[in-house]
C-alpha positions as CSV (number, residue, x, y, z in Angstrom):
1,X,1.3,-140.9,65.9
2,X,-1.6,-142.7,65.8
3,X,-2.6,-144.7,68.9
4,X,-3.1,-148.5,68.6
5,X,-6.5,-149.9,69.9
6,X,-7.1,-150.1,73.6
7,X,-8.4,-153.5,74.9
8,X,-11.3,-154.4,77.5
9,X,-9.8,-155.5,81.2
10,X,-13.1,-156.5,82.8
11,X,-13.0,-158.1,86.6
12,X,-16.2,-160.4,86.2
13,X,-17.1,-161.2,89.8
14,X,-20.9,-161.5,88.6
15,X,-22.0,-164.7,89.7
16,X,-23.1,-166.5,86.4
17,X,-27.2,-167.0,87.1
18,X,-28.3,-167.7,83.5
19,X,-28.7,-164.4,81.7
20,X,-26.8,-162.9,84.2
21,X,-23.8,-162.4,82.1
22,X,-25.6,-161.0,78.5
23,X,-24.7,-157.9,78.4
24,X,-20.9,-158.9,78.2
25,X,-21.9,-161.8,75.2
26,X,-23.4,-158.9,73.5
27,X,-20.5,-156.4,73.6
28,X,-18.0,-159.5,72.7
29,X,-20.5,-160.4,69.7
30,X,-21.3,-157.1,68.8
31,X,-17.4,-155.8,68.2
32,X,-15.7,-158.4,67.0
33,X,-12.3,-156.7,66.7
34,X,-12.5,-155.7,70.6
35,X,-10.0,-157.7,72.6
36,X,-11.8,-158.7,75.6
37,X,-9.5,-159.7,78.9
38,X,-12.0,-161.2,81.4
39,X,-11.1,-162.0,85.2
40,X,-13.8,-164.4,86.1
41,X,-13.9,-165.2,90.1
42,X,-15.5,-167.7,91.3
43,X,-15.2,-168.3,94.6
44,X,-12.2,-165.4,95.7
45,X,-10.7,-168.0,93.6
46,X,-11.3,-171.3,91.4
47,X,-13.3,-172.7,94.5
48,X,-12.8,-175.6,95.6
49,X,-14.9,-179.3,96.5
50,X,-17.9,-179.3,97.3
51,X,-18.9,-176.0,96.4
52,X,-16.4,-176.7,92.7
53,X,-17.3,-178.0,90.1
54,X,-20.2,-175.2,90.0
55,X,-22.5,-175.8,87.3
56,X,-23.3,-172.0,86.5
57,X,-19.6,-171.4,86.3
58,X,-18.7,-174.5,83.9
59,X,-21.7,-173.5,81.9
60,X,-20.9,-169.8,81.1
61,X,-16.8,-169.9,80.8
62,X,-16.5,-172.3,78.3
63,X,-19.2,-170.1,76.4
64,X,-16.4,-167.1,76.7
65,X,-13.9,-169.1,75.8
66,X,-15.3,-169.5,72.5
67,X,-15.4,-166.3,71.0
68,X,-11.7,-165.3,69.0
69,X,-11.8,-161.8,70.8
70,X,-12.0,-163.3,74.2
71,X,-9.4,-164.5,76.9
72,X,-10.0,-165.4,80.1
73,X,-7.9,-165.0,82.8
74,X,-8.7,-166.2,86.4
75,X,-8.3,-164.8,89.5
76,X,-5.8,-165.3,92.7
77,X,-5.6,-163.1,95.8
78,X,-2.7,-162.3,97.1
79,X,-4.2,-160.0,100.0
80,X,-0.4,-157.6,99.6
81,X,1.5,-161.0,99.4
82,X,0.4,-162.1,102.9
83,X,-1.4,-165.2,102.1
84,X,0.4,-167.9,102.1
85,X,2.5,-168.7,98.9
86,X,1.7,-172.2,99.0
87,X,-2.5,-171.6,99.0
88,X,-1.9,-169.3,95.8
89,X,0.3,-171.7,93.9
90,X,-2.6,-174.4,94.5
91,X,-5.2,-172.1,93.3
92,X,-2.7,-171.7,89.7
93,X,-2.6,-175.8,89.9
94,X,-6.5,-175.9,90.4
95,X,-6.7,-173.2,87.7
96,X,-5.2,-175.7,85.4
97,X,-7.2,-178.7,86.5
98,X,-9.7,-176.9,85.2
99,X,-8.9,-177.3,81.0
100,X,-8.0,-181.0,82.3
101,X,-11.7,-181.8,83.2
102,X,-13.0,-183.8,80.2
103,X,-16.3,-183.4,81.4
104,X,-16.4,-179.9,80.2
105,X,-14.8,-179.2,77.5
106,X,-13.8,-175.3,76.9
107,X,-13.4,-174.5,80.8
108,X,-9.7,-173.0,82.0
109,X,-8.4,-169.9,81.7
110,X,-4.9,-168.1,79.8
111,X,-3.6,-166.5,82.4
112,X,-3.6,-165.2,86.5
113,X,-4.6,-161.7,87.3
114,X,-3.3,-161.8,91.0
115,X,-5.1,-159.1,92.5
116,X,-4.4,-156.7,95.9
117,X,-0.3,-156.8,94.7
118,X,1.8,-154.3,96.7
119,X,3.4,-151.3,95.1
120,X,6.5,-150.4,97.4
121,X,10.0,-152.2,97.0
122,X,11.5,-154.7,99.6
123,X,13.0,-157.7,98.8
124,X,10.6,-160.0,100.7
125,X,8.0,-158.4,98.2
126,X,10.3,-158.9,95.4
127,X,10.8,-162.4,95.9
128,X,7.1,-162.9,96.7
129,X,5.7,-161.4,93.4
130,X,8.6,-163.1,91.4
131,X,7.8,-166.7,92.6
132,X,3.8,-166.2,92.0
133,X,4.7,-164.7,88.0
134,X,7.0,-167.6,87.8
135,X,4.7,-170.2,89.0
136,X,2.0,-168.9,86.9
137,X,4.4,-168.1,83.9
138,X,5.9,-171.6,84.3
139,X,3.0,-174.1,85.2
140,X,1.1,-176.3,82.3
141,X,-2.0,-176.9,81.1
142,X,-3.3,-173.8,81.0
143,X,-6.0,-173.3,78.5
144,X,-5.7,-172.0,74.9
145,X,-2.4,-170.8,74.9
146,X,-1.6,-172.2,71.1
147,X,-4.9,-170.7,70.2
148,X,-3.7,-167.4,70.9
149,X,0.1,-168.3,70.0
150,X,1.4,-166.7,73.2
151,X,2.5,-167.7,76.7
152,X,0.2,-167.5,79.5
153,X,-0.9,-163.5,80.3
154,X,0.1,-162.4,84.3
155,X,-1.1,-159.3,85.8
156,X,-0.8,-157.2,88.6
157,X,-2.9,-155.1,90.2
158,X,-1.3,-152.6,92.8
159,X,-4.1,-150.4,92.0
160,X,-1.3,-147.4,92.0
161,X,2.1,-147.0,90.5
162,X,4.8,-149.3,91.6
163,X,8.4,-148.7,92.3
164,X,11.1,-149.2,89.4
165,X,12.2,-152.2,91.4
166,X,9.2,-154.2,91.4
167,X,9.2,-154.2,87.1
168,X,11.9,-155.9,87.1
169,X,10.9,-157.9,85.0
170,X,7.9,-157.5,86.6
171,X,4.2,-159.2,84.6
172,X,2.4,-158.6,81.7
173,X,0.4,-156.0,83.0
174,X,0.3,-153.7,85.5
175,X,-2.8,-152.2,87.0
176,X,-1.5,-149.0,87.8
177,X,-5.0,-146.9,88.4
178,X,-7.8,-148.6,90.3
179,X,-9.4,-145.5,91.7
180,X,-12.3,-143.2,91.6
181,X,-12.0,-140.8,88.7
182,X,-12.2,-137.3,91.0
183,X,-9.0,-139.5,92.7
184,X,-7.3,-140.1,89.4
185,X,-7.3,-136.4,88.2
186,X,-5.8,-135.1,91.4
187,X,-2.0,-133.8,91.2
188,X,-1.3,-136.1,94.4
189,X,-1.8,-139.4,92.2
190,X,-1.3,-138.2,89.0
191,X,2.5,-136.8,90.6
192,X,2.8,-140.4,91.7
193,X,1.4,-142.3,88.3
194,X,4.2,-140.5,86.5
195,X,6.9,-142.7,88.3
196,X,5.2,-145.7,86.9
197,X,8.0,-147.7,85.1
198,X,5.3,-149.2,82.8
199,X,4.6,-148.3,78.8
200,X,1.4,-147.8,78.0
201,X,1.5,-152.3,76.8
202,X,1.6,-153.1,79.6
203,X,-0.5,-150.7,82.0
204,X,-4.2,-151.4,82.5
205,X,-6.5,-148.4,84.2
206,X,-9.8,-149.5,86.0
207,X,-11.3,-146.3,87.0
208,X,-14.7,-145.8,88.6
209,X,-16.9,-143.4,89.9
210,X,-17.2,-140.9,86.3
211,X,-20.3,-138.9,85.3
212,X,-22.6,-141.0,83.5
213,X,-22.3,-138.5,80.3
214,X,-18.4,-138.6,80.7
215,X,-17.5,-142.4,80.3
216,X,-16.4,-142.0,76.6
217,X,-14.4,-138.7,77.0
218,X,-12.8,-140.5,80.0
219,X,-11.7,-143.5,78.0
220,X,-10.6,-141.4,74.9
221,X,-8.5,-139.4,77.0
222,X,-6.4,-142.2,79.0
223,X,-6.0,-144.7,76.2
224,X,-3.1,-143.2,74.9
225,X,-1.6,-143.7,78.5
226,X,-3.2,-147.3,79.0
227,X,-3.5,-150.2,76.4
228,X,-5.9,-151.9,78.7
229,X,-8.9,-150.7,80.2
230,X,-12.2,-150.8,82.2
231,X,-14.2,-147.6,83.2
232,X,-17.2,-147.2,84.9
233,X,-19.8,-144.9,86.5
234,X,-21.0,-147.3,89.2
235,X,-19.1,-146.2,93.0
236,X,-19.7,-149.2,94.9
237,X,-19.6,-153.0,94.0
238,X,-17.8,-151.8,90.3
239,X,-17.4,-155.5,89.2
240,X,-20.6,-157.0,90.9
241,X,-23.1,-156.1,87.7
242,X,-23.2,-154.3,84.5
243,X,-23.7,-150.6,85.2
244,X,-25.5,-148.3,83.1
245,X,-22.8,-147.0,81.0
246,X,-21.3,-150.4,80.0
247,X,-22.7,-150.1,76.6
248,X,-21.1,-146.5,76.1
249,X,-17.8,-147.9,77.5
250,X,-17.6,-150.5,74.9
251,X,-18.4,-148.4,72.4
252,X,-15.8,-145.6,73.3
253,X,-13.4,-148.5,73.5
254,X,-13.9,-149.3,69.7
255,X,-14.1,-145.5,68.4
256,X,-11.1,-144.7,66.0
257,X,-8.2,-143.9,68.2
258,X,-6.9,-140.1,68.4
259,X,-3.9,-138.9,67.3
260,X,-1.2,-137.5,69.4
């Protein structure tokens, strides 16, 4: 069986300084067929007045949201569904101000990636994460979504494996591994990744920490497990700058998938 292509999951919490963000515009540019999910953060956030609108930020997303092979996706904390509901369904409303601005035309986003989601079962949980999918699943004006003839994309990220009960139905995606790579490997959380209820569709990997000369092995050899991933060899501040193996990341991310 041949595996189908893997697709780029990318937190972007680089702040947009002009030039800052190249190195992504030349991986999106440079592989066409690459689908490219991109989590820009603003503020921990969409930011609000006075610091929002920011003109770096209204410059460079509308630039991304340009490109076919590119959807971005904006981010919410939801700090193990402590914050209050209420200050993340106004961050989804402000998310979708955003494409409403007619002063800049090609800003908003496709989707939530609510980050820092638990992974154990209660029902307070339950009910949490169910309302924030829903809210984001069922609120308008989101950007681009009859460009790319879908609904809006929600994701999770537990960082580990959740229980059965919380994938029911559960988002789009799952981040089920958002660990150093010595961490993946180990039988303690690979034991525990098994449980995952997620296919391979709708699990994401972000994995950091791997030997510089190891990146592409590391992505060929999870991709059959994850449709969506991001590996890196940086160990601290993984989403804060474009690391010296981004380039060898993308590229392993576009090599002809193995068969299994």
């Amino acid at each position: 069986m041949t595996v189908a292509a893997s697709k780029v999951l990318l937190p972007l919490y680089i702040y947009p300084a002009p030039g800052k963000w190249d190195p992504l515009f030349k991986a999106i540019k440079a592989y066409p067929h690459l689908e490219f999910i991109v989590i820009p953060n603003p503020h921990s956030g969409p930011g609000s007045e006075s610091w929002w609108p920011n003109a770096d930020y209204v410059r460079e997303i509308p630039r991304l949201n340009e490109y076919e092979n590119v959807r971005t996706v904006g981010y919410v904390a939801t700090t193990y569904c402590k914050r209050d509901i209420d200050d993340i369904f106004r961050d989804i409303d402000r998310y979708t101000e955003w494409s409403r601005d007619e002063r800049f035309p090609g800003l908003g986003v496709s989707g939530i990636f609510f980050d820092a989601t638990p992974n154990l079962y209660d029902e307070e949980v339950k009910s949490y994460l169910d309302a924030v999918t829903a809210k984001g699943k069922g609120t308008e004006g989101f950007w681009g979504i009859g460009r790319y003839g879908e609904s809006k994309i929600i994701i999770h990220n537990p960082g580990t494996a959740v229980q059965k009960g919380l994938a029911e139905p559960g988002p789009d995606i799952t981040t089920s591994a958002e660990v150093a790579y010595r961490f993946f490997r180990s039988d303690e959380f690979q034991n525990w990744l098994a449980f995952s209820p997620y296919g391979r569709e709708h699990t994401s990997y972000m994995i950091h920490s791997v030997e510089e000369e190891n990146v592409g092995e590391v992505v060929r050899s999870v991709r059959d497990r994850a449709q969506y991933l991001f590996v890196t060899d940086s160990k601290v501040n993984f989403y804060h700058g474009f690391s010296t193996t981004w380039e060898s990341f993308v590229a392993a991310m576009t090599s002809a998938p193995e068969c299994v």
